[in-house]
NUVO-253442 format. One record per residue: residue in three letters; x, y, z of N, C-alpha, C, O in turn. Coordinates in steps of 0.2 Angstrom, whole numbers, plus 5000, padded with zeros to 4 digits. Layout:
# residues N
AlaXYZXYZXYZXYZ/...
END
This chain:
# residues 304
Unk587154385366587154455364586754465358586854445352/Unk586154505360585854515352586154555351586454595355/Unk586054565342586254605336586154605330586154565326/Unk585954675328585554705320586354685319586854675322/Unk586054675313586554665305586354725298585854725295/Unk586954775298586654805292587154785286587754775287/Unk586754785278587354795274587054855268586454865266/Unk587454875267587554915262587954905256588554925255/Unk587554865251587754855244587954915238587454955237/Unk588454935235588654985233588854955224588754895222/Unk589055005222589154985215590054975216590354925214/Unk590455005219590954995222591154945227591554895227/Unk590854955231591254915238590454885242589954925240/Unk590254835245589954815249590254825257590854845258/Unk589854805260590154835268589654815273589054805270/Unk589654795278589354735283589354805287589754845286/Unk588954795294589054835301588554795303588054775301/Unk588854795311588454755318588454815323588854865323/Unk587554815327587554865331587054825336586554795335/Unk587254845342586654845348585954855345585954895340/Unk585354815346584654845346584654925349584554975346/Unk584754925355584854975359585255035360585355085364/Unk585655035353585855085349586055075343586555055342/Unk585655075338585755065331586155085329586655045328/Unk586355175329586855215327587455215329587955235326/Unk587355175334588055145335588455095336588455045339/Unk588855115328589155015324589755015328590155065329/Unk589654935332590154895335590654895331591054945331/Unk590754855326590954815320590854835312590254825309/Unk591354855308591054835302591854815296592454825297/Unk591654805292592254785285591854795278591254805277/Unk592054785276592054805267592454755263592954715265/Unk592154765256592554715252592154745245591554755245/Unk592654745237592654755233591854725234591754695239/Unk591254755226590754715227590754675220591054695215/Unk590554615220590854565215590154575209589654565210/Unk590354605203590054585198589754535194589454545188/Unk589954485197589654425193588854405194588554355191/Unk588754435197587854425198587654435205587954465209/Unk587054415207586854425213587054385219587154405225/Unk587054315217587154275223588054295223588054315229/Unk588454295221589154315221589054375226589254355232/Unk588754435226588654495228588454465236588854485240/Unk587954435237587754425244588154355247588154335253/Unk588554315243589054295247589654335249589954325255/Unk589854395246590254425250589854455253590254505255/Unk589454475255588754515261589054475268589254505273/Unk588854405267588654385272589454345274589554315279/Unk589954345269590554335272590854395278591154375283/Unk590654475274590854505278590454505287590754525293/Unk589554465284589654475293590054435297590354445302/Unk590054385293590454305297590954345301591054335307/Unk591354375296592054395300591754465306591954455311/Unk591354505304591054545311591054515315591454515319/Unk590554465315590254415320590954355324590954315329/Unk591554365321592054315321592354375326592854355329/Unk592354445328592554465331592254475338592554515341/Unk591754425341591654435346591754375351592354345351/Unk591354365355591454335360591154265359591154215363/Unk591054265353590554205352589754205353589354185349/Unk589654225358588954225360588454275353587854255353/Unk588554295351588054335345587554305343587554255339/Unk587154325345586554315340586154355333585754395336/Unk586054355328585654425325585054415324584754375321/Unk585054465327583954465328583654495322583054475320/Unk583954535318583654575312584254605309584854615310/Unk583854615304584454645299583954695293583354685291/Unk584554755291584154785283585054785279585654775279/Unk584554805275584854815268584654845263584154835260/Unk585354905261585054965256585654935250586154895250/Unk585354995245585654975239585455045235585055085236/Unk585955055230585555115226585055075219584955015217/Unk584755145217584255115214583455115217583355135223/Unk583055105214582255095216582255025218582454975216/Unk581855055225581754985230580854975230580455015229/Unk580854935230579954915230579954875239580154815240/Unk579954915244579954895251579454855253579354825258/Unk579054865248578254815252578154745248577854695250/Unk578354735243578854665242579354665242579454615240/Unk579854685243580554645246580854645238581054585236/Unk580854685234581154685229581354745225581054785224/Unk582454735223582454805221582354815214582954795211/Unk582154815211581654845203582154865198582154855192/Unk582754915201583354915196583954955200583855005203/Unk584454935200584954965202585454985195585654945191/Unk585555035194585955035188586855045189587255045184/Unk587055035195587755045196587854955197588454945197/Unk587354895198587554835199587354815194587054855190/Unk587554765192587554725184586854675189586854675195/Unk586454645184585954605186585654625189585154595189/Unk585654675192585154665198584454715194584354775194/Unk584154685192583354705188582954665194583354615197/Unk582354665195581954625197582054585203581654535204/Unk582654605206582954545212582254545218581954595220/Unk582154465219581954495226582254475233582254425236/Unk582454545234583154545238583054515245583554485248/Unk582454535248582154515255582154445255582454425260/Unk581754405250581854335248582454305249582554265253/Unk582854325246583654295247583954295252584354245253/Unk583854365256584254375263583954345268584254345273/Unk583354315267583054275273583054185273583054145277/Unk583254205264583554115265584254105268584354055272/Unk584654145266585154185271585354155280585854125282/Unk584754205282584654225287583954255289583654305287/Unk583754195292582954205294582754235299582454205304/Unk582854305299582454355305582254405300582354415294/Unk581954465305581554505303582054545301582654545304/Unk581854575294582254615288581754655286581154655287/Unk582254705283582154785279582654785273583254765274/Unk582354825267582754835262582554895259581954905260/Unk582754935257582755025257583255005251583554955249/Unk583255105247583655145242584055185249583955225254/Unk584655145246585355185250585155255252585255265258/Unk584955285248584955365250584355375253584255435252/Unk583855345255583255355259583555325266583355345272/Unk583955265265584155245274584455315274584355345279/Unk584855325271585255385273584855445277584855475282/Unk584455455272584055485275583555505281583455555284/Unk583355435282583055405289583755415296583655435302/Unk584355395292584955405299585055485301585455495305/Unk584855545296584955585298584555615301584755655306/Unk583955595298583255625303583155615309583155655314/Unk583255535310583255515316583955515323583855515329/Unk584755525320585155545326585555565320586155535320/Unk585355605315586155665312585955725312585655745318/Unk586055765308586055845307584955845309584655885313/Unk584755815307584055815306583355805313582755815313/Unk584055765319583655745321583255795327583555845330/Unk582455765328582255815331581555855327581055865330/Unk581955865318581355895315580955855309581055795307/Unk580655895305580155855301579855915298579955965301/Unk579555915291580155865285580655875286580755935288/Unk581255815285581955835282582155785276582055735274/Unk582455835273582555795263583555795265583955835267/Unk583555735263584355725262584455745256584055725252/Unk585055785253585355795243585955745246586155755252/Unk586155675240586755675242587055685233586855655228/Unk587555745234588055775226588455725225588855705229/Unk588355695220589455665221589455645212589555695208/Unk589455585210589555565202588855585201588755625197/Unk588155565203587455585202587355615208587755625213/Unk586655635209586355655212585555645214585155615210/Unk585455655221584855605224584555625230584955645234/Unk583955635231583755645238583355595239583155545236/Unk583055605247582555575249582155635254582255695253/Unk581655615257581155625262580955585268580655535268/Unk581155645273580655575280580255655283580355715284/Unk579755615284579255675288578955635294578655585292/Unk578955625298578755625307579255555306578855495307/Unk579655545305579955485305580055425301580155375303/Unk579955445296579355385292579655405284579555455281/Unk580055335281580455375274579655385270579255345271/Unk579555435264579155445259579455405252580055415249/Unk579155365250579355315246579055335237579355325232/Unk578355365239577855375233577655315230577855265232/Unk577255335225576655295223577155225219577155165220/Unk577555255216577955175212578955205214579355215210/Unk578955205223579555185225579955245221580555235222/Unk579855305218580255345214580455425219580855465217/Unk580155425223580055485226580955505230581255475234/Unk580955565227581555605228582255575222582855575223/Unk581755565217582255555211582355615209582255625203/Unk582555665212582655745209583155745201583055795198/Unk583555685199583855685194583655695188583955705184/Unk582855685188582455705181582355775182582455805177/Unk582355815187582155875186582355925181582955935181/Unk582155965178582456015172582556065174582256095178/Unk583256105172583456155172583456225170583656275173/Unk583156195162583056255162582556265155582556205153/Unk582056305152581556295148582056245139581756205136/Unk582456265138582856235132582856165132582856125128/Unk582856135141583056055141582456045140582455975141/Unk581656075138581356015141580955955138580455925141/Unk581355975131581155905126581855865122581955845117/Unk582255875128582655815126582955765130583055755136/Unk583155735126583055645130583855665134584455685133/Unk583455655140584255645146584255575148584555565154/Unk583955515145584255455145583755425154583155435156/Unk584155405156584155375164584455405168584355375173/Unk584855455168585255485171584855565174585055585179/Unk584455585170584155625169584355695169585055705170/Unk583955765169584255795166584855855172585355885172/Unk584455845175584955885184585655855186586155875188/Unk585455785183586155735185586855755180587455775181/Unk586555755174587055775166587255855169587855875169/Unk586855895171587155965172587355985176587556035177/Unk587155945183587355975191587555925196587655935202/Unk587855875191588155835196588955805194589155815188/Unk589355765198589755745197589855725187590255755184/Unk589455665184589655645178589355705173589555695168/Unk588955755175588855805170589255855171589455885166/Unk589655855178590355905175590855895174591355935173/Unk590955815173591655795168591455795160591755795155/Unk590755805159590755785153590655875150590955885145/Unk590355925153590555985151591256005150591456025145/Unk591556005154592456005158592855965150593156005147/Unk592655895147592755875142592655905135593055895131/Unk592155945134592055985128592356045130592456085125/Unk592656075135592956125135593656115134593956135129/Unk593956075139594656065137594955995134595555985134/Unk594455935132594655925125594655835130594555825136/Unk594855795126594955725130594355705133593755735134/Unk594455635134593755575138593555615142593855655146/Unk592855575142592355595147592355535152592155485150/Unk592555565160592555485164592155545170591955605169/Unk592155515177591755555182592355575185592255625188/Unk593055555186593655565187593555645187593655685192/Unk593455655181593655735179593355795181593655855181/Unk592655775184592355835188592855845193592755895197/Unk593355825194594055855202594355885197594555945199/Unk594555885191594855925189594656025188595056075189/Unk593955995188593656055186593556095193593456155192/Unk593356065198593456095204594356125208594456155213/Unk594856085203595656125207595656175200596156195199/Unk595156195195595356235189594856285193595056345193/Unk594356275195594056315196594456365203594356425204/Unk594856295208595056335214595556385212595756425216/Unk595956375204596556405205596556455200597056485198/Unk595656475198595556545195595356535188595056575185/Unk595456495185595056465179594656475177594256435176/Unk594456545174593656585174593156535168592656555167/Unk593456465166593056415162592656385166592056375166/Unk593156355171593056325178592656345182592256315185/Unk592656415181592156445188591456455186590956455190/Unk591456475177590756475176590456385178590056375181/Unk590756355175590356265176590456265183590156215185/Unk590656295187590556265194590056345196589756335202/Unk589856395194589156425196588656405194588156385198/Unk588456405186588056365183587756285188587156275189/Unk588256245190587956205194587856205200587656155202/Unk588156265204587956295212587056315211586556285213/Unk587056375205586356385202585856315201585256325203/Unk586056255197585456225195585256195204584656195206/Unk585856175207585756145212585056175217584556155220/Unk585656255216584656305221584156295218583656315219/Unk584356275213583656305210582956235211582356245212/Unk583456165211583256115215583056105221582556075223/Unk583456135225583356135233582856185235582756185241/Unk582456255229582056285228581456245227581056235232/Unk581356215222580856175220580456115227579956125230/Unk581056075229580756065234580656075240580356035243/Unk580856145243580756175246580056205247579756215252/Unk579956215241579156235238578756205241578456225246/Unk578556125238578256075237578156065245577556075248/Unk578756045248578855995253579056025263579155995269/Unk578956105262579156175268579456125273579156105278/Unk580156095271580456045276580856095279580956155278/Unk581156055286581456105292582256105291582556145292/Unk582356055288583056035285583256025280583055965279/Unk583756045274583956015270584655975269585056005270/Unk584755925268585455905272585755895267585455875262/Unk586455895266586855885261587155825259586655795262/Unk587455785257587755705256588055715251588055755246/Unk588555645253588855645244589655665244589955695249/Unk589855655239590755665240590655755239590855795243/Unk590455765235590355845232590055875237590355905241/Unk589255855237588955895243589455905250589355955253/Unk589855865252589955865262590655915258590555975261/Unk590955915255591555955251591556005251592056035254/Unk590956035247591156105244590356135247589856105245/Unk590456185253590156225254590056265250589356265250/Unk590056285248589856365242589056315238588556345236/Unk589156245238588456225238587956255241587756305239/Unk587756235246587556255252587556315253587056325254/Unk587956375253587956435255587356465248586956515249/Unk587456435242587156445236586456435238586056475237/Unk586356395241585356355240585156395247584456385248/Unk585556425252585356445258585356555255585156595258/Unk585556565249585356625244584656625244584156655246/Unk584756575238584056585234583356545238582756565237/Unk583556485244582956495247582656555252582156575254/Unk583256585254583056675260582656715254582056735254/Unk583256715247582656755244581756755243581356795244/Unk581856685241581356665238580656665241580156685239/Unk580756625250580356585254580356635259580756675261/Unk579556625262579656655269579856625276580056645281/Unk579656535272580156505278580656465276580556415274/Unk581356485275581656455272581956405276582156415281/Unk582056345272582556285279582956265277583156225273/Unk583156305284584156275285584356235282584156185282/Unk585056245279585356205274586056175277586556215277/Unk585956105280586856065283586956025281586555985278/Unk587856005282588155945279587955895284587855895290/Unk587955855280587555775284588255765290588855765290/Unk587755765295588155735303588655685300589255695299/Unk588255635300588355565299588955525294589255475294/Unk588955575289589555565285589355515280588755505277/Unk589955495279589755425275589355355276589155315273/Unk589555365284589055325289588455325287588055285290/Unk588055365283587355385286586755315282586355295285/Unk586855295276586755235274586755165278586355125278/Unk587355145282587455105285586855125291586355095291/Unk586855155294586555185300585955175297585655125300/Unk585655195293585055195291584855135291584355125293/Unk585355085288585055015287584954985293584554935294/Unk585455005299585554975305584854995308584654955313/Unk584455065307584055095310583255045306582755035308/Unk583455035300582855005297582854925299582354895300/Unk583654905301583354825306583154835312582654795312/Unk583154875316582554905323582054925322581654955326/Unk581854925315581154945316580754885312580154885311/Unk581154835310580954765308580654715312580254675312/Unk581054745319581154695324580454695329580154655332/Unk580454795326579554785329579954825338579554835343/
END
């Protein structure tokens, strides 16, 4: 029996899935496990434990014809190296393609988490069907991708749909917002625990952005300003590229984005006002799956 192999390397958990060639989108098998911080090879030993045990669950006959693997961070897809992941320790410079075929010697793909995700929605989520579609996924940061006739938009140095440098407003636009950038600190998960923190006093961890959405559900008029202000920066995001890129779909991700519709009803405002074609604003089909799927979709297309 052949079989894609995808994983999906996370700053939290790593996660194995097996799928038919003849249906990517549909994972047979998968498991997860803490991801080990001790370096790179620790990291893809537990990768490739979790297929064993995938693979331990069948008939024996399995074969894997191909495989991908996504990660967050900036991927360099045409050498097989991720360039920086900032949720993984080590991982600068890895070249990841290299490793996984020492590994496992079949045809490979390696992608930014949120562009596989991307690709799985254009291709069988909310997305499929149209062109362009831009994935936002909300949650502790914020991140989009692009696929247009099928095909992820990578840009010139592998950065395209880093929306998190974007500025929000004329005051920010000569100060240092770090690596995180400036959209990320004020319109996403770790930018509203750290407002939420100046307001009502105590550390700043990403934890606390829930706090400030059960203050805000429970009337909180402190609460409800930092959760308009970031409904706003968001459209005003999902504006800009809207501009740029006249896509058919904008699709939502992420713990916050799939959550809290009032996003979404927010960026489907100010794009009616703004645009004379404005595009449809949905939560990702796919869920949390959509990464995984993505990778399982970028091993069939390795495979040729």
């Amino acid at each position: 029996m052949d079989l894609l192999a995808g994983f999906d390397i996370g700053g939290t958990s790593t996660r194995c899935a097996i799928a038919a060639p003849e249906a990517p989108a549909t994972i047979l098998h998968t498991c997860s496990q803490a991801t080990p911080h001790s370096g790179v090879a620790d990291t893809l030993d537990c990768a490739f434990g979790l297929l064993a045990q995938n693979l331990a669950r069948l008939d024996g006959n399995a074969n894997v014809v191909a495989s991908g693997c996504v990660a967050p961070g900036m991927a360099d897809v045409r050498r097989g190296i991720i360039i920086e992941a900032s949720n993984l320790p080590f991982w600068t410079e890895v070249p990841l393609m290299e490793l996984l075929r020492q590994r496992l010697p079949v045809a490979m793909a390696i992608a930014n988490d949120v562009n596989a995700a991307t690709l799985a929605e254009a291709l069988t989520g909310a997305g499929r069907g149209q062109s362009p579609v831009v994935y936002v996924t909300i949650s502790t940061g914020v991140a989009a991708g692009v696929v247009i006739n099928g095909s992820i938009i990578h840009g010139a140095h592998y950065c395209a749909g880093e929306i998190s440098n974007m500025i929000v407003e004329r005051c920010c636009l000569d100060k240092d917002w770090g690596t995180n950038g400036c959209l990320e600190l004020t319109a996403a998960g770790v930018g509203l625990a750290a407002n939420w923190a100046k307001v009502e006093g105590g550390k700043v961890h990403a934890r606390r952005a829930i706090e400030v959405f059960d203050a805000a559900d429970a009337g909180d008029a402190r609460a409800v300003r930092l959760i308009e202000q970031m409904h706003d920066y968001l459209a005003q995001a999902a504006l800009a590229i809207a501009t740029v890129l006249d896509p058919s779909r904008i699709i939502l991700g992420g713990s916050i984005g799939l959550k809290r519709p009032a996003i979404a009803r927010r960026m489907e405002e100010v794009l009616k006002k703004n645009l004379l074609y404005p595009p449809r604003v949905m939560p990702a089909a796919l869920g949390e799956e959509a990464p995984m799927i993505g990778a399982l979709h970028l091993a069939m297309e390795a495979l040729g």
